[in-house]
N, C-alpha and C positions, 0 to 999 in steps of 0.2 A: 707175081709179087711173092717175095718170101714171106712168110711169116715169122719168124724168128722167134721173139721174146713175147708178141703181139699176140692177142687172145684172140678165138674164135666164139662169133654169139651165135652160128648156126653152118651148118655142112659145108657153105657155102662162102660164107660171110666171114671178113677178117674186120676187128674193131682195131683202128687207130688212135691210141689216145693224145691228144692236142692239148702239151701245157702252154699255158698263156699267164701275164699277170692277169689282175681282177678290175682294172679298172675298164671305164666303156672301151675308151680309145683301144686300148690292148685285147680285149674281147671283140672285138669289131675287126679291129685287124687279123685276131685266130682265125674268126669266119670269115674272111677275106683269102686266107693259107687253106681251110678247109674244104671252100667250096672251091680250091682248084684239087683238093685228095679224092673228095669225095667221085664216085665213079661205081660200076656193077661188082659188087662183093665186095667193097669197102662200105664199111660204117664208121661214123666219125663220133667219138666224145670229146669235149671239151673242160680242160682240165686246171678252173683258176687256183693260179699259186702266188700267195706274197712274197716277195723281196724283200730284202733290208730298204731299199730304196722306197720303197712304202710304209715300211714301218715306221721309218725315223724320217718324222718332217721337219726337226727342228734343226739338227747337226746339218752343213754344210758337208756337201759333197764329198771334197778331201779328207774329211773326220771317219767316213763311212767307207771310203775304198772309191774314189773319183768312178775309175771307167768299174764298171760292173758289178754295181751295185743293183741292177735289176734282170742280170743275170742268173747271180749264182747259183740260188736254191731251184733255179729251171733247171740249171747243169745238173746238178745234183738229183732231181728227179729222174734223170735220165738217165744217169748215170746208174742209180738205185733200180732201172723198167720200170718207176711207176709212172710213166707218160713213154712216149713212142718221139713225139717230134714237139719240140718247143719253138714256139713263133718270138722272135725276136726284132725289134727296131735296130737294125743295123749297128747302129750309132752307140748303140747302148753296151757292145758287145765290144771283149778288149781286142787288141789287133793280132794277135795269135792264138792258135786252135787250141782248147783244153782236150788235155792229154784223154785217149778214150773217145773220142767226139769231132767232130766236123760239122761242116755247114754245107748239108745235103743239096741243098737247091737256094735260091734266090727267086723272089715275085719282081715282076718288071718293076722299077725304081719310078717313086713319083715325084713330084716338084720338090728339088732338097732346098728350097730357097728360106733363109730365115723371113718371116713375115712382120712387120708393123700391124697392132690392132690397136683400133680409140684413134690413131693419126695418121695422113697420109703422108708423112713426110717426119724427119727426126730434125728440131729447131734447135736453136740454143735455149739452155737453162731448162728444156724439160725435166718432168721426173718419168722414168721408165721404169718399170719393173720385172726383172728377170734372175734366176739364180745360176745363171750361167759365163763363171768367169770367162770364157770366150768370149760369149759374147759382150761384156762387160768391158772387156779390154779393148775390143774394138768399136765400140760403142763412143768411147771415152778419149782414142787415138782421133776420131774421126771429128766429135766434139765435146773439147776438153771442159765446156759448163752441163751437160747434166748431169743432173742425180741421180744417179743409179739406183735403184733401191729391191732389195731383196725381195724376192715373189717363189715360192714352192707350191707343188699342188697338179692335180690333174688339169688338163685344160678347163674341164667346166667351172673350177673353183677357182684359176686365175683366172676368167676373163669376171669372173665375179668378182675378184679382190679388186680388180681393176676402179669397180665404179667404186666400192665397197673405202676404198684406202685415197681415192681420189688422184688419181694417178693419169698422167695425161693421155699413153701410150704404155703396151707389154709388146716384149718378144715372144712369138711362140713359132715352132715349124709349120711352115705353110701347108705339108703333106698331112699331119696329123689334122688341121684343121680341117681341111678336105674332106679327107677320111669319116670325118662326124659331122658331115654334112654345114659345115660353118666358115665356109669360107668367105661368104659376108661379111665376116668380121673383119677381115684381110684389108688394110687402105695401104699399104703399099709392102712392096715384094724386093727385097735386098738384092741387087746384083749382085754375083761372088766379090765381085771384084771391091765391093763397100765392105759386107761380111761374110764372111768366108762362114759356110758352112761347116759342123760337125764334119768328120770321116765318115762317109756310107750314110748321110743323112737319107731319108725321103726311100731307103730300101728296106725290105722285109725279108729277114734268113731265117732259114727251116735249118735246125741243129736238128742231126740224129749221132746216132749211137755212130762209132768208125765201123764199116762195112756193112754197115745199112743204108747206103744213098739211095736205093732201089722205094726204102718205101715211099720216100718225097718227089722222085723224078719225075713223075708227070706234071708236078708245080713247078718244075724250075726254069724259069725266062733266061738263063743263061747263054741262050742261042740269042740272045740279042746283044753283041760282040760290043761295040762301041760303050753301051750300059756298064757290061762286064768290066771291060777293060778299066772303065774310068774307076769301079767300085776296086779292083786289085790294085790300082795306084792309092788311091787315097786310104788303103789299108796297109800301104808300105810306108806310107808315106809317116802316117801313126804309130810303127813300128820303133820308129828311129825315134829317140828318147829327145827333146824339146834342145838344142844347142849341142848335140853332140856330132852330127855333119849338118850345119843350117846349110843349106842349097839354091834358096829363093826367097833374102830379105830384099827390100828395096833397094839399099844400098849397101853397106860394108859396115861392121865395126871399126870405130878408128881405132890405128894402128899407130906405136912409136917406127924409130926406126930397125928396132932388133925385130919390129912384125909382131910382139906380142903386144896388144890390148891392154895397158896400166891404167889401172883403176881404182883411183880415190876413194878409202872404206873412212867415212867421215864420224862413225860413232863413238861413242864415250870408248875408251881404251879397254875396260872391265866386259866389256859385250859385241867386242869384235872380232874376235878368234872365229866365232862359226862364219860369219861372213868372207875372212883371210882364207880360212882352211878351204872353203867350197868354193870362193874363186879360183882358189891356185889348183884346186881340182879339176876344172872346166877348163885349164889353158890358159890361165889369163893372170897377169899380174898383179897383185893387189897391196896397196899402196896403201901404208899406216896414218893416218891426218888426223886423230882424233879434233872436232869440230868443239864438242859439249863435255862434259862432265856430269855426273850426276853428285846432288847433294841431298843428303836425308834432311827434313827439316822436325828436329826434336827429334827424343827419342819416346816419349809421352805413349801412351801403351793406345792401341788402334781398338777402341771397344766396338764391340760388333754383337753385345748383347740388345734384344729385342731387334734387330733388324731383320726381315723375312726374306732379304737378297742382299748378298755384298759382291758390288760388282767393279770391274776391276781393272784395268786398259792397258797395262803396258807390263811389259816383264819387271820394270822398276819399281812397280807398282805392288806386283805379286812379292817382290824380295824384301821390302817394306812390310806388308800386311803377314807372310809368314815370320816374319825376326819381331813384330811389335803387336802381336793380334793380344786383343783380350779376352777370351771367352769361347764356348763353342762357336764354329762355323755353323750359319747358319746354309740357304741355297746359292752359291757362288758364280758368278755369269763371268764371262773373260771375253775379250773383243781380241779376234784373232787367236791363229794357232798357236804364235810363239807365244803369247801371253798365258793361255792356256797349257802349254809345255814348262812355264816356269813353274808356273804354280804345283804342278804334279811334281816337279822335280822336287821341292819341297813338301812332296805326300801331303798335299792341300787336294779337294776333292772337288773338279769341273762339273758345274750341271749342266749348263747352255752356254753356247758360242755360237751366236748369231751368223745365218751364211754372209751379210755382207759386215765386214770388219772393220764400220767407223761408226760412233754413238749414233748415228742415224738406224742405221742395221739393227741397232739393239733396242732401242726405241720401238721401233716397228716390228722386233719378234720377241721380244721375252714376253713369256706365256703372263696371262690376262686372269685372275686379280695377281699385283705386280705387291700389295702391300706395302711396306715400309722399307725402304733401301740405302743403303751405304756404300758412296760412290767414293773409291779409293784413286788418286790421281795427282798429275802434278799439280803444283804452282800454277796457276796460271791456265789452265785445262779449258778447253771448249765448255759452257755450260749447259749445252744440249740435254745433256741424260740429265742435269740439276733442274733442269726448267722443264722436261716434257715428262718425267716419272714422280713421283713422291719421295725424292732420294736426298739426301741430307750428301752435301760434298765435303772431304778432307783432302788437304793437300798434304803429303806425305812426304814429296821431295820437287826437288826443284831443278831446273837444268842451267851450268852457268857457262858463258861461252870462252871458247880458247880461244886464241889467233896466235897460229905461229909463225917465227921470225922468216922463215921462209917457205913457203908452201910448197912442195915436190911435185915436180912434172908428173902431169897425168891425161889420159885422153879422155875420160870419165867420169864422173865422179856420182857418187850414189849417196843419195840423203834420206836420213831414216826420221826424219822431224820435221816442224815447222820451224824451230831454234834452230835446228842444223841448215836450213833454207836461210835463215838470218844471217849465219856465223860465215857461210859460205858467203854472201853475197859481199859483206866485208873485205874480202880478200881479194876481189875485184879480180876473180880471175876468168878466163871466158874459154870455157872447155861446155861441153855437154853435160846433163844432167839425168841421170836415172832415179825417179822418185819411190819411197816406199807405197806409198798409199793418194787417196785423193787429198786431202787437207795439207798434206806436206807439197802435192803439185800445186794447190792454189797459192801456197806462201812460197812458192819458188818462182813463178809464171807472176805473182802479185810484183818481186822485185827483179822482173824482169832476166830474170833465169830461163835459159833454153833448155826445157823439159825434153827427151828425146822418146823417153820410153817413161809407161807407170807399172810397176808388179802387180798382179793380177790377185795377189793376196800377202797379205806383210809379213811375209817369213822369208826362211835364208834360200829355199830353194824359188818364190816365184822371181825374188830379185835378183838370183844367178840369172835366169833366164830372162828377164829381161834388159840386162844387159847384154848379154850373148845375143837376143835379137833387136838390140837397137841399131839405128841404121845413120852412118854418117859419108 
């Protein structure tokens, strides 16, 4: 073995240093990668490094960088020689190599099955907890009454939250549970074919430096062809950007007859251009139907003196509170990205965004004592956040409904409301439905609307793709 960059502690002896993160799970699995290096004239150190994806429990995934978020600063050690080989969860790693660096070896792949804990079985109307839009999405496909509800944490601190939040059942990977000796917790084991695992779930890769594979080769289970193989697909397979070649939906998007996919952009006319611009980007036609309007109610100035949170739900909401605020801002919470993007666009200042994006999600994460709070919203608004926080509700604007003289051929149509679920159902027309969010699916499924697909999270790019992978 070379030694290259890699220190010697003795005539003999070459030290390997092994970054790892710090929590058990990820130290357990270093010494898992280690005691296959470890051998005569190797010495192993182990070398815990934070990620942003441990630093920041509060931001949702996509706020922090989705896939590799518990990679970087490994790369970066490695990058800098101060570690030799970084043990990595597959899954966690994005689907092309950082420039400078490869993935030396692979440990044989263990069960990549997502696991149920607390229940053997997913009913209707449970509450689940997990902060993984995948599996959130197909959670929800599969059965459209539970509540999904936000969960972050190491495994030992979710299967606490669990009893802790009273929660019926959590998602967690059945391999990591293993791994920490807890696979008792495990009452039932997801077929792919229910939920499709992560990309390279249940594998462990050894990154080194590019021309260094030599120091991990003795770990690597790569000669076990079939393992291999399946991990080089499901990293191609991730490669390809979500609807840009879909290859294996169920069925097909509907199509008119020119072949392209037209699709009903049902929102207020003032906040549908990114919706237009990003479909017709994807391929697909997008069809002006404005459903709602929006109406300020008063122009009466938004006082936000003594409040300890002013929290905030919809971009209409944010363009209200920046045009009629009174007073300094105090700490500002935004349910969802786009909501949180309006408000910046008006140099308004985001503190938390909840990872699940419905007054539920925020409920159950805005940090604890929550103090006195100012809930900005429509007419008419769910009273959730009003009834479970200490929060005083305004209604700022109101949504009124269109109906026009003739509604325009569509094969889709996508609704960003529960009013826009109303205004549609009016029009009595019977095409498919792509919903923004859950409460918008219950009030479209409520009047008997054919939901096909829900967005994975209430912005312009999850509800491009969920259209692109709806199936008719």
């Amino acid at each position: 073995m070379s030694a290259g960059r890699r220190a010697r502690v003795g005539p003999r002896v070459v030290l390997i240093r092994v970054g790892s993160r710090g929590s058990r799970l990820a130290l357990t699995q270093a010494e898992l990668a280690a005691s296959r290096l470890r051998g005569e004239g190797v010495e192993i150190a182990l070398v815990p490094i934070t990620t942003a994806g441990d630093r920041d429990r509060s931001k949702p995934f996509g706020e922090i960088g989705e896939r590799g978020v518990f990679v970087k600063e490994l790369e970066e050690a490695l990058l800098d020689a101060r570690i030799d080989v970084a043990v990595h969860s597959a899954k966690d790693m994005t689907s092309t190599d950082t420039s400078g660096l490869i993935v030396g070896a692979y440990l044989v792949r263990d069960d990549p099955r997502d696991a149920l804990c607390g229940a053997d079985a997913v009913r209707p109307g449970m509450r689940i907890g997990t902060a993984s839009a995948r599996r959130r999405a197909q959670l929800l496909a599969r059965e459209p009454t539970l509540s999904i509800e936000p969960l972050r944490g190491n495994v030992d601190t979710r299967l606490r939250k669990r009893g802790e939040r009273g929660l019926d059942a959590i998602v967690l990977a059945a391999c990591g549970l293993e791994r920490l000796g807890l696979g008792g917790e495990i009452g039932y084991r997801f077929p792919p074919g229910e939920l499709l695992p992560e990309a390279a779930q249940g594998a462990l890769a050894l990154q080194v430096r590019a021309g260094e594979a030599e120091v991990v080769a003795r770990a690597d289970d790569r000669r076990h062809a079939a393992d291999g193989a399946r991990r080089r697909r499901e990293r191609r397979v991730a490669r390809t950007a979500l609807g840009k070649r879909p290859c294996c939906t169920r069925g097909r998007p509907a199509r008119g007859r020119s072949g392209v996919v037209r699709v009903l952009v049902t929102r207020a006319a003032a906040q549908a251009q990114p919706f237009v611009d990003a479909l017709r980007a994807a391929g697909v036609e997008p069809v002006l139907c404005p459903l709602i309007e929006i109406e300020s109610i008063g122009d009466d100035p938004i006082d936000v003196r003594g409040y300890d949170w002013v929290i905030v739900t919809s971009a209409n909401g944010a363009d209200e509170l920046a045009r009629r605020r009174l007073g300094d801002l105090p700490r500002v919470a935004a349910i969802g990205d786009t909501t949180a993007a309006a408000l910046r666009r008006h140099g308004l200042r985001v503190d938390f965004v909840p990872t699940l994006a419905t007054q539920e999600g925020l409920v159950g994460e805005l940090p604890r004592p929550v103090g006195r709070a100012l809930f900005v919203g429509a007419e008419g608004a769910r009273p959730v956040i009003a009834t479970e926080l200490p929060a005083d509700f305004r209604a700022v604007y109101r949504t009124r409904a269109l109906r026009p003289d003739r509604p325009p051929a569509a094969d889709v149509a996508v609704l960003a409301s529960p009013s826009a679920a109303r205004a549609f159902e009016s029009l009595g027309l019977r095409i498919p439905v792509v919903s923004i969010g859950p409460q918008t699916t219950t009030a479209a499924r409520a009047r008997g609307l054919d939901v096909v697909a829900e967005a994975a999270r209430p912005d312009v790019d999850a509800v491009v793709a969920a259209v692109l992978g709806s199936a008719r």
